[in-house]
C-alpha positions as CSV (number, residue, x, y, z in Angstrom):
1,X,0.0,0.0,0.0
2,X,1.1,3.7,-0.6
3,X,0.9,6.3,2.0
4,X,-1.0,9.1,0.4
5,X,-1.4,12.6,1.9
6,X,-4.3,15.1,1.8
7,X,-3.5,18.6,1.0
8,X,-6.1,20.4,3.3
9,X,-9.0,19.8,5.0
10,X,-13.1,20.8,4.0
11,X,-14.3,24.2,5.4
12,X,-16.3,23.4,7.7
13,X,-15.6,20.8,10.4
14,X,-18.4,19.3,12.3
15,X,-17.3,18.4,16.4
16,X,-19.7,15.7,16.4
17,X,-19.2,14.1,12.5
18,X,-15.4,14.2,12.0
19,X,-13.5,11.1,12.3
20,X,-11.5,10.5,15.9
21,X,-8.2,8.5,15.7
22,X,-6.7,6.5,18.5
23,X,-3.3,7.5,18.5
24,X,-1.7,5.9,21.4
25,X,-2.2,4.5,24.9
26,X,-5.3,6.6,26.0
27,X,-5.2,9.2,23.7
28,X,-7.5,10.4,21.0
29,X,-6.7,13.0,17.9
30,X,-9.6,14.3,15.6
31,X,-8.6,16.7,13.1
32,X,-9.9,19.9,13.2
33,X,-8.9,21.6,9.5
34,X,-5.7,22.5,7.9
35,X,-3.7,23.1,4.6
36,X,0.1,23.0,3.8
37,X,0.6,25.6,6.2
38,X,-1.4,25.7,9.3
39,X,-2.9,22.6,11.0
40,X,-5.3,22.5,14.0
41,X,-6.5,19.2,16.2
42,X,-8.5,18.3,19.1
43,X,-6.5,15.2,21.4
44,X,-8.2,13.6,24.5
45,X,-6.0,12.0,27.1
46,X,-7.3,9.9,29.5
47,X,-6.0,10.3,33.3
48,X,-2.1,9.0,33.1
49,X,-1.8,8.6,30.0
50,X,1.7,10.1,28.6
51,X,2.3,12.2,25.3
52,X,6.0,10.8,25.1
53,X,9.1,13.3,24.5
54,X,9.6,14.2,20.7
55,X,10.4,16.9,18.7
56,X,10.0,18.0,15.1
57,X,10.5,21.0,12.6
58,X,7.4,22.9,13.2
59,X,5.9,25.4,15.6
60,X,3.5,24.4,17.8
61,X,0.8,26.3,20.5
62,X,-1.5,24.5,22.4
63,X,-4.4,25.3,24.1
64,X,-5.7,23.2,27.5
65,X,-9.7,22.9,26.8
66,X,-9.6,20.9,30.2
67,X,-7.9,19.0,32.8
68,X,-4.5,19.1,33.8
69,X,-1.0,18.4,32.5
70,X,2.3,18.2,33.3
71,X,4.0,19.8,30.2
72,X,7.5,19.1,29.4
73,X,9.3,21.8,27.3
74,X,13.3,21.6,26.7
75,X,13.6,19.8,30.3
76,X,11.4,22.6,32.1
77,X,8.6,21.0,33.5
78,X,5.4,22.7,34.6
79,X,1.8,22.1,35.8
80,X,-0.7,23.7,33.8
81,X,-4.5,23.2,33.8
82,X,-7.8,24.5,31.2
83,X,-7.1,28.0,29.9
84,X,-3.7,27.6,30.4
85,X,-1.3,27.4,27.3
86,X,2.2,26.8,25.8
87,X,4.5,27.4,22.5
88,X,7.3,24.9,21.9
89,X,9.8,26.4,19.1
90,X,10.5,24.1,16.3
91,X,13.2,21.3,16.8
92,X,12.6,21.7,20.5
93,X,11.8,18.2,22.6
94,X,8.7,18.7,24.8
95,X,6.2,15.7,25.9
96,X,3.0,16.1,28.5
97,X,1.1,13.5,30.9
98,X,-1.9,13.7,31.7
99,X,-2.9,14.3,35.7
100,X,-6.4,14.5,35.2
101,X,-8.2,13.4,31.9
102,X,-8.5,16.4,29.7
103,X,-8.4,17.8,25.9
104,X,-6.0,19.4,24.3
105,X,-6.2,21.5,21.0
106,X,-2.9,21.5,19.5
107,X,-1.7,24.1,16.5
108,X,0.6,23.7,14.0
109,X,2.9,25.2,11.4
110,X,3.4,24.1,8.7
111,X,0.8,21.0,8.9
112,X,1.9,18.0,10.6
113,X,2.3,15.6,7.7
114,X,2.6,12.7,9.4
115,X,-0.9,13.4,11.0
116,X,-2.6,13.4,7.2
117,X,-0.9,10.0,6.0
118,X,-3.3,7.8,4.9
119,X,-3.4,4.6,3.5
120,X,-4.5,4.4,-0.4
121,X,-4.4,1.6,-3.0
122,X,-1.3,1.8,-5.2
């Protein structure tokens, strides 16, 4: 199979119709619209559950809808909870678990790529 991408999202974006992805131990992504250069998402963590340490080349905010977090960024570790939050610079290793189940909404630029791959038939 070849990994296709697609190069931006529809217009509108319906909470309550768009697909949600798991994407790891306790945590769910739904996409929330994007093109090439700007990419938004909505991720549920479940209490404990652990965004791991990582990095990549693009700028990221992100926004605490609820619950609380310890965020990681460049080995500075803080507490934050709803309305709270954060901008990790490209390149930069950052990571977040998850103290009490909550939703983040993550922002990105450019798009996260590897968040559009999709299977397709060759």
């Amino acid at each position: 199979m070849k990994k296709s991408i697609k190069e931006e999202s529809e217009n509108f974006i319906f909470g309550d119709q768009a697909k949600i992805d798991i994407v790891g131990d306790g945590i769910r992504r739904q996409m929330l619209g994007f093109n090439g250069q700007l990419m938004m998402a909505r991720v549920w963590f479940d209490e404990g559950s652990i965004g791991y340490v990582h990095e990549h080349y693009h700028s990221q905010v992100s926004y605490i809808e609820s619950g609380e977090f310890d965020v990681s960024i460049d080995n500075v570790v803080k507490r934050m909870k709803a309305g709270d939050s954060f901008y990790i610079p490209p390149n930069i290793e950052h990571g977040a678990v998850c103290i009490k189940e909550g939703v983040l909404l993550d922002m990105f630029s450019p798009a996260r790529e590897d968040f559009l791959e999709t299977d397709a038939e060759k």
